[in-house]
C-alpha positions as CSV (number, residue, x, y, z in Angstrom):
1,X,67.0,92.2,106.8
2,X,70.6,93.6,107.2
3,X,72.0,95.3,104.3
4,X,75.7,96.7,103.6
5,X,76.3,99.6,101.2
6,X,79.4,99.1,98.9
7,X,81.2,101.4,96.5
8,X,84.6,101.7,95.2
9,X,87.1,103.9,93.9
10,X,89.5,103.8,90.9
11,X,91.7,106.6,91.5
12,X,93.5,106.2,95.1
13,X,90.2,107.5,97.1
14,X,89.7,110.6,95.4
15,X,86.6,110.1,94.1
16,X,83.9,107.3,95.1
17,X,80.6,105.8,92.5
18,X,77.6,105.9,93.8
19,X,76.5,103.8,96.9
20,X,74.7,100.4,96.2
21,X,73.0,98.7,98.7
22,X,72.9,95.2,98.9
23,X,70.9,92.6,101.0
24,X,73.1,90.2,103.3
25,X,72.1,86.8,102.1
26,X,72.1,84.0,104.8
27,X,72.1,80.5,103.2
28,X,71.1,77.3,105.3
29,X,73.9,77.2,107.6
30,X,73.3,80.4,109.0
31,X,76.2,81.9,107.0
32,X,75.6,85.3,105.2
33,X,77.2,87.0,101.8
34,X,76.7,89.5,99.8
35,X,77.6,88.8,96.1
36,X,78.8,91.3,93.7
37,X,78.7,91.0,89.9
38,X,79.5,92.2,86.9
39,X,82.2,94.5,88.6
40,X,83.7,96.0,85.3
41,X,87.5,96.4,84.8
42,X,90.1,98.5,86.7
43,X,93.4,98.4,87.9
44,X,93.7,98.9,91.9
45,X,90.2,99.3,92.8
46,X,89.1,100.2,96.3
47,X,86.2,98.9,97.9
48,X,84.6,100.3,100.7
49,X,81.3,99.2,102.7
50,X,79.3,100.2,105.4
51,X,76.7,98.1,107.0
52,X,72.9,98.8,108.1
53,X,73.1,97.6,111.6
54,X,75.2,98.7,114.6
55,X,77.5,95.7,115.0
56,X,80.6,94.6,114.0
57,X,81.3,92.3,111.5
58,X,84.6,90.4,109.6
59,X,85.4,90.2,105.8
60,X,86.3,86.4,105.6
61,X,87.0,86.2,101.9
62,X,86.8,87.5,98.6
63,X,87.7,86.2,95.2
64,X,87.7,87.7,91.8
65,X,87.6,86.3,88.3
66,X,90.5,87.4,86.4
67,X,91.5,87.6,83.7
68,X,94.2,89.0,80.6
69,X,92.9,91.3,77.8
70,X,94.4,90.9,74.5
């Protein structure tokens, strides 16, 4: 099963959390996706991910729940 490690920075790429691996889910239509959760709060996060296998692959989308605090 292909995996793809993400972690992310809060500070411009100065420092990076720890890596998380995740499996790459593939549903019935042959489409894969890895979901994240639970993500915490920041301001201009960076994400950055490297995948298990040698191949190429595309981003298609991402979304994010947002919202204001009080």
């Amino acid at each position: 099963m292909s995996k793809v490690m993400i972690n992310f920075s809060d500070d411009g790429g100065r420092t990076w959390s720890a890596e998380e691996w995740y499996d790459i889910e593939t549903n019935g239509n042959g489409e894969q996706r890895v979901v994240l959760e639970r993500q915490g709060a920041s301001y201009g996060r960076i994400y950055r991910h490297r995948h298990s296998e040698d191949a190429s692959f595309t981003i298609i989308e991402g979304n994010a729940d947002i919202s204001l605090g009080t």
